[in-house]
C-alpha positions as CSV (number, residue, x, y, z in Angstrom):
1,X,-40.1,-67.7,-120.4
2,X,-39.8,-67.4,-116.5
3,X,-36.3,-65.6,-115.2
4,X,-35.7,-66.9,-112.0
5,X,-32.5,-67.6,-109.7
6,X,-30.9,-66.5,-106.7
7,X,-28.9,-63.3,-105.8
8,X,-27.4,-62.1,-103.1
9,X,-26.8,-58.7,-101.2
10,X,-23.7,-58.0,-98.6
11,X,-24.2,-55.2,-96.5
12,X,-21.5,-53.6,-94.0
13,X,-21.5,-53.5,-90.4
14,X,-20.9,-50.2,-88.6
15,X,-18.7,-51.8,-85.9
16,X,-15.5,-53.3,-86.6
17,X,-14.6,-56.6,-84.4
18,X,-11.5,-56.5,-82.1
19,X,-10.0,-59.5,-79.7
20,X,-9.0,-62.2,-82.6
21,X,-5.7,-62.3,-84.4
22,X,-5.8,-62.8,-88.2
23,X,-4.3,-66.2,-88.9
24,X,-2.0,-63.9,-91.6
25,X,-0.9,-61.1,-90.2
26,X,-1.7,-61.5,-86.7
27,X,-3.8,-57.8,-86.7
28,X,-6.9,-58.0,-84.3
29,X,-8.9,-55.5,-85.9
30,X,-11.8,-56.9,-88.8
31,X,-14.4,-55.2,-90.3
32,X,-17.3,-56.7,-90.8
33,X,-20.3,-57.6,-92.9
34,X,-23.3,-59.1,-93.3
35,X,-24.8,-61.2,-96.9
36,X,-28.3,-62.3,-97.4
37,X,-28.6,-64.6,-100.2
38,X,-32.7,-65.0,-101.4
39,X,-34.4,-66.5,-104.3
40,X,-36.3,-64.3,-107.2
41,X,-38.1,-64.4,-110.1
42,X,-38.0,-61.1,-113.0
43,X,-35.6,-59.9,-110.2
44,X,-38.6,-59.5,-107.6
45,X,-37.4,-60.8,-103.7
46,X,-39.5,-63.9,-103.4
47,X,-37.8,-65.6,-100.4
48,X,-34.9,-65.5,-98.2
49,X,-32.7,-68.8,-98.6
50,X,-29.6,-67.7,-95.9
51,X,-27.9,-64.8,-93.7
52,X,-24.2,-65.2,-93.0
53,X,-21.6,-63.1,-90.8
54,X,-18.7,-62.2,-92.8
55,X,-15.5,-60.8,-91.3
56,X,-12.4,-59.1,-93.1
57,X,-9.1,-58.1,-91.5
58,X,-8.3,-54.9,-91.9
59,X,-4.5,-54.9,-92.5
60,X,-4.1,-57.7,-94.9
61,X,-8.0,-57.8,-95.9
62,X,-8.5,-61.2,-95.7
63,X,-12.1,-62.6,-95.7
64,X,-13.1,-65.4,-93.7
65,X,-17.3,-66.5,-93.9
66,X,-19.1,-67.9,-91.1
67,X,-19.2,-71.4,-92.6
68,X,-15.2,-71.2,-93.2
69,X,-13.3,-72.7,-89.9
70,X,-10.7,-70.5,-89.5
71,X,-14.3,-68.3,-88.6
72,X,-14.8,-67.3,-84.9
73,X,-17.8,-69.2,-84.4
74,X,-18.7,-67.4,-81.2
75,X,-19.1,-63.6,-82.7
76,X,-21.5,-65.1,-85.6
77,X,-24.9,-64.4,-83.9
78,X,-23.2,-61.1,-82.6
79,X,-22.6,-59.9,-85.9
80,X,-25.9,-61.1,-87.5
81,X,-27.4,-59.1,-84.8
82,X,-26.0,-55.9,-85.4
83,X,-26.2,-56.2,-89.2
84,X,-29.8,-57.9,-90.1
85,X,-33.0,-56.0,-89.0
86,X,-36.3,-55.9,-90.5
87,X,-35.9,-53.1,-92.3
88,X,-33.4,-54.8,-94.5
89,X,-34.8,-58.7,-94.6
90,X,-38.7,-57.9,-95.0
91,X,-37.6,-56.5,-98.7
92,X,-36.3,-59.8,-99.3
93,X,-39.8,-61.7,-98.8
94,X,-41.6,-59.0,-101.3
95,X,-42.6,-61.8,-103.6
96,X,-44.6,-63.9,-100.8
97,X,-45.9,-60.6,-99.6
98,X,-47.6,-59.4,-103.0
99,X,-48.7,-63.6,-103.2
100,X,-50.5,-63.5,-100.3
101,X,-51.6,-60.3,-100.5
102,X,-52.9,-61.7,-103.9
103,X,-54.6,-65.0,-102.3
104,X,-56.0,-62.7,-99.6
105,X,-57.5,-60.2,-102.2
106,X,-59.0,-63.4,-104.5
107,X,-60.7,-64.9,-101.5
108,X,-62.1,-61.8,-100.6
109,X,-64.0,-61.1,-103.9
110,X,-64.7,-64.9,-104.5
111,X,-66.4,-64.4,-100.8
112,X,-68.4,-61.0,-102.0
113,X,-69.3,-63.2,-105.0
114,X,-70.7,-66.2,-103.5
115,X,-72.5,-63.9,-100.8
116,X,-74.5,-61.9,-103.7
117,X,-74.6,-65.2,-105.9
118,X,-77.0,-67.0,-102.3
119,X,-79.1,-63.6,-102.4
120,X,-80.2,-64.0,-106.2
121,X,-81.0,-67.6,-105.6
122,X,-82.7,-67.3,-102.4
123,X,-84.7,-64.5,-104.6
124,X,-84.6,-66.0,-108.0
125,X,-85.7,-63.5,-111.4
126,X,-86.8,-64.3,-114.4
127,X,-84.0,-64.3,-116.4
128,X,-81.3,-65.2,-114.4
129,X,-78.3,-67.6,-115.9
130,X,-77.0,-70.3,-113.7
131,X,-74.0,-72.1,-115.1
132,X,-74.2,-75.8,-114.0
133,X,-72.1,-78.3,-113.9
134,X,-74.2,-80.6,-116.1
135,X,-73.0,-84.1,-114.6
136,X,-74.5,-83.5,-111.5
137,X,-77.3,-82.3,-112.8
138,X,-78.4,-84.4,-115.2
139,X,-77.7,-88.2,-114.9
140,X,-76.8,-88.9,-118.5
141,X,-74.1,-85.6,-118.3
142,X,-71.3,-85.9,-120.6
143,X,-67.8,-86.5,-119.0
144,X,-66.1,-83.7,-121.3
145,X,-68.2,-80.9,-122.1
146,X,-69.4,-80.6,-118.1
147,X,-71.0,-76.9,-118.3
148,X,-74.1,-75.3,-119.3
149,X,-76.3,-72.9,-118.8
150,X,-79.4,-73.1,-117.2
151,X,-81.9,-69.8,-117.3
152,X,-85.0,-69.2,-115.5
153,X,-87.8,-69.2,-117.8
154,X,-90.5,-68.6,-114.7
155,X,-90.7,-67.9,-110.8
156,X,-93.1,-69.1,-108.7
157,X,-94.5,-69.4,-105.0
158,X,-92.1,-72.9,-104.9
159,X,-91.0,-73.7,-108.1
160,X,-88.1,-72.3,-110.2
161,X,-88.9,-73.5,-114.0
162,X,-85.1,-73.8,-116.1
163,X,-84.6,-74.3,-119.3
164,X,-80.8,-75.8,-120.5
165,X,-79.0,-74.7,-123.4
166,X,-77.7,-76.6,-126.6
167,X,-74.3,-76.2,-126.3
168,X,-72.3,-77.5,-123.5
169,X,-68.5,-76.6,-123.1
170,X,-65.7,-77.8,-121.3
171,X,-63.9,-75.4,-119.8
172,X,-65.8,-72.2,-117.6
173,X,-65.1,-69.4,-120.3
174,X,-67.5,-70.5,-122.6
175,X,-70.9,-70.1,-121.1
176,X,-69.4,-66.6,-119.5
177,X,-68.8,-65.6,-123.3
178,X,-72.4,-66.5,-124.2
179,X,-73.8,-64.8,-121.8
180,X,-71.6,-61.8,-121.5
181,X,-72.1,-61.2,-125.5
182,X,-75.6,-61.7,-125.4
183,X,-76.0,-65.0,-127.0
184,X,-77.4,-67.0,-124.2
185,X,-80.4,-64.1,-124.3
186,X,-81.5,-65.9,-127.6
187,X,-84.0,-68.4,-127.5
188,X,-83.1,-70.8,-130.2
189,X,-79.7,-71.2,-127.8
190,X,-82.2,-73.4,-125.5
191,X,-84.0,-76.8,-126.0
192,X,-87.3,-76.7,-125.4
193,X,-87.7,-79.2,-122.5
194,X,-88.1,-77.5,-119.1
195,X,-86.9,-78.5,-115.7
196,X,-88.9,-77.4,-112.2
197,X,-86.5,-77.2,-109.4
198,X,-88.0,-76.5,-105.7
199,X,-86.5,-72.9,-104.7
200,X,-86.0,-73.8,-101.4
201,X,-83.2,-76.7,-102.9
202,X,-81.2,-73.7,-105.4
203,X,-78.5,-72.8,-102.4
204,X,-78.0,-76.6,-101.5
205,X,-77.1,-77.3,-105.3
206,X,-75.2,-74.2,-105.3
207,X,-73.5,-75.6,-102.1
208,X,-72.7,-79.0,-103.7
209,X,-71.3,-77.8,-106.8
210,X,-74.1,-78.4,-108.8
211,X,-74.7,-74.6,-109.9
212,X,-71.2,-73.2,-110.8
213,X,-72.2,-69.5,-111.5
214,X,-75.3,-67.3,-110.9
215,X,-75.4,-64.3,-113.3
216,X,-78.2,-61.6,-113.7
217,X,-79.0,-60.1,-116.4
218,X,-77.4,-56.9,-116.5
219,X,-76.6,-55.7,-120.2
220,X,-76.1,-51.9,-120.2
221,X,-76.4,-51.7,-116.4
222,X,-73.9,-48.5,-116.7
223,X,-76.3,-46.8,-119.2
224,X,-79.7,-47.8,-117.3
225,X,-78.3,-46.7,-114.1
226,X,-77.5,-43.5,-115.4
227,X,-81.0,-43.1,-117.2
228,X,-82.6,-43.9,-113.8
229,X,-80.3,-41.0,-111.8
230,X,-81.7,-38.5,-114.5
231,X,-85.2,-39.4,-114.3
232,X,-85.9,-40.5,-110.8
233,X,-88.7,-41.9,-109.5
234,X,-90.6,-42.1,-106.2
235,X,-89.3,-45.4,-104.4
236,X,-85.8,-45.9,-106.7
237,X,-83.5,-47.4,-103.9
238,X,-79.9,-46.2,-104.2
239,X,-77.1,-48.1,-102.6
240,X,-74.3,-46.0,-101.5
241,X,-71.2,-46.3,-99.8
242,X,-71.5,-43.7,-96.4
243,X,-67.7,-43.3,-96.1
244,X,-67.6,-41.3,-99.1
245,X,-70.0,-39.2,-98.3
246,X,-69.9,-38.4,-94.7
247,X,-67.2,-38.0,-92.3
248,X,-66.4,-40.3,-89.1
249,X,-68.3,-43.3,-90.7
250,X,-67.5,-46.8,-89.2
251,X,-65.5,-48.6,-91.9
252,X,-67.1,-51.9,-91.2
253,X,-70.4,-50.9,-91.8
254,X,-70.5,-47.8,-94.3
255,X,-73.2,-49.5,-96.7
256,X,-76.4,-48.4,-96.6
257,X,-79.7,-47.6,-98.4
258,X,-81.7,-44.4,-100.0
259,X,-85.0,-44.6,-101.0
260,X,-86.0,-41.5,-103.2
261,X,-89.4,-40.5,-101.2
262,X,-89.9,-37.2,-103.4
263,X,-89.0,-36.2,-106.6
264,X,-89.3,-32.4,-107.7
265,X,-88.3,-30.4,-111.1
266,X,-84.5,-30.5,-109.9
267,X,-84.3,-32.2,-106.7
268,X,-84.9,-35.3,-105.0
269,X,-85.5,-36.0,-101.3
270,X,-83.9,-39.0,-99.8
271,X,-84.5,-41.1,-96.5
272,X,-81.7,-43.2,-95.4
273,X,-81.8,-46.9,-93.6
274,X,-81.6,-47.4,-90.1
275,X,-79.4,-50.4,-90.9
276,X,-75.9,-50.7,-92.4
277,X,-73.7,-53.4,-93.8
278,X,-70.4,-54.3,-94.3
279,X,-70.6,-55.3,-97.9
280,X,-73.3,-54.1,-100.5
281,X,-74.7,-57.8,-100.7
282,X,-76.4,-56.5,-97.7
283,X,-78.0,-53.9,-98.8
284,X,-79.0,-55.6,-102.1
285,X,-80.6,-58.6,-100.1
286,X,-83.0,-56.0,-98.1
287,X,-84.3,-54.9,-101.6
288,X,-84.7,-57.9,-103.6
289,X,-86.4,-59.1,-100.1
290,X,-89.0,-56.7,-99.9
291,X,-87.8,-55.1,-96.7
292,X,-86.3,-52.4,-98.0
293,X,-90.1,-50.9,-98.9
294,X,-91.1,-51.2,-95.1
295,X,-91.3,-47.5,-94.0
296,X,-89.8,-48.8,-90.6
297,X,-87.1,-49.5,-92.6
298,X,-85.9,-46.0,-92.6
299,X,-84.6,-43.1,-90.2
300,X,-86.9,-39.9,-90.7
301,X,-84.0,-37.7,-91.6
302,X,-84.4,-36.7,-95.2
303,X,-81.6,-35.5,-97.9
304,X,-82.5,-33.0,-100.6
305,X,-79.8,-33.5,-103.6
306,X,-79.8,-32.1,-107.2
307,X,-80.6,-34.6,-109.6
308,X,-77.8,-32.7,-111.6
309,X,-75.1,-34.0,-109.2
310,X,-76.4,-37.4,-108.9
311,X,-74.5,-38.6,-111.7
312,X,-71.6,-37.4,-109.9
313,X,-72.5,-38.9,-106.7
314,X,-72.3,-42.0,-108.9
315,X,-68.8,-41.4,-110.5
316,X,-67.3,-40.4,-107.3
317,X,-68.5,-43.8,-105.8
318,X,-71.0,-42.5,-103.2
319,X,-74.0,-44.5,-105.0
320,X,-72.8,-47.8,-105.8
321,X,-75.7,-49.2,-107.5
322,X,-79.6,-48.3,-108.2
323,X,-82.5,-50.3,-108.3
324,X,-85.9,-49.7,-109.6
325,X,-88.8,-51.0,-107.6
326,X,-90.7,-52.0,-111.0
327,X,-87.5,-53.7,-112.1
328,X,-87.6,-55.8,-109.3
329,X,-91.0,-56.8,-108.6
330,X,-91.2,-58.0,-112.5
């Protein structure tokens, strides 16, 4: 059940109005007030609907509102004026505000989503899960049950080989369930029939609607990330966010990349890219690439940190993801 409904708020001016008589007593003094009336749903200020000038004699206190005639129209926008300021009307948009704010914040990560969702299939993995819409991309597609999943049985020079799963659904949730639990791993969930696709065409179908979804495997990333900060290897890429670990970082480019270049009983020594990025799609996309293994890649300033704290380094946000060379080459 939604609560919704207008309300209002009066608030008092601090000047009182002289120069017109009060039609009942004759007295020329009024005090005077302002009322905002707004719309709001759970009691949460979505919009504002009016202002009005109020005025009230201060002998005989009657009231006259700006809409009433017996109202000076002449003092209204005087009043308003001195009464309404931003500090009391912005409060009264709160509900737009947090909408907005909400749109702004949804198209953001939709954008961070489809940016990394173009890097996996410009570099496509064994493995992978794209969730199709199956009308457009097979001809005899169901009009109901429109999704399924698609997963990449093998990766070639051109060639991207799929196989499609039994079960189609109708509604988005369902292939994210599969794949989330684990089911779509399985390979009974498949029928056996293959379909190449040239790799160059993946981001146009992508593009047209035809791939809904990309999702990489990435069951117990947590727990294999962890494993590789605790046993670190020569060439492990780290991708970490420079604001929270160094001071006077600029904001719109604080992502960046370490490769481990030594690893010792209880340290490792780090080099750090020459380039940065804005979003950690960047960094990813240099790794998958291949350019993150180009020494030129990197500045020649090394790091030494205890493999002890990387953990920590990890749980404080510092390194936001880590990749294994021989994870990605396979």
């Amino acid at each position: 059940m939604i609560i919704y409904g207008t309300c209002s708020k009066t608030i008092a001016g601090k000047k009182k109005y002289e120069g017109y008589n009060c039609p009942n007593c004759d007295n020329t003094q009024w005090e005077t007030f302002g009322t905002m009336k707004y719309f709001d749903i759970y009691w949460i200020p979505i919009f504002l609907i009016s202002r009005l000038a109020i005025i009230r004699c201060t002998n005989c206190k009657a009231t006259f509102y700006e809409y009433d005639k017996k109202f000076p129209k002449e003092i209204a926008g005087q009043i308003k004026s001195s009464i309404f300021n931003l500090k009391n009307t912005i409060p009264k948009f709160t509900g737009l505000i947090i909408i907005a704010s909400l749109i702004i914040w949804a198209s953001i990560q939709s954008n961070i989503k489809d940016e990394k969702e173009y890097v996996y299939l410009e570099n496509p993995m064994i493995g992978d899960f794209y969730v199709v819409k199956h009308r457009k991309a097979l001809q005899n597609g169901g009009s109901e049950y429109r999704f399924r999943i698609m997963k990449v049985k093998s990766v070639s020079k051109d060639i991207v080989e799929l196989i499609g799963s039994r079960c189609t659904y109708s509604m988005m949730i369902g292939p994210r369930d599969d794949i989330k639990s684990g089911k779509a791993d399985n390979d009974n969930y498949y029928i056996d029939e293959t379909i190449n696709i040239q790799r160059s065409g993946l981001k146009q179908m992508k593009k047209i609607g035809t791939i809904y979804s990309v999702e990489r495997q990435s069951e117990n990333k947590d727990t294999k990330e962890n494993f590789y900060l605790t046993k670190p290897m020569v060439n492990d890429f780290y991708i970490v966010n420079l604001s929270k670990m160094f001071k006077n970082v600029d904001s719109k480019c604080n992502y960046s990349i370490m490769r481990v270049r030594l690893v010792s009983k209880n340290a490792v020594e780090l080099i750090i890219s020459k380039i940065k990025y804005n979003l950690p799609t960047g960094s990813l996309k240099d790794i998958i690439s291949g350019e993150a293994n180009k020494d030129s890649y990197y500045t020649k300033k090394t790091i030494q940190i205890l493999i002890s704290g990387l953990i920590k380094l990890k749980e404080y946000g510092v390194i936001c993801s880590v990749e294994r060379q021989s994870e990605i080459n396979n």
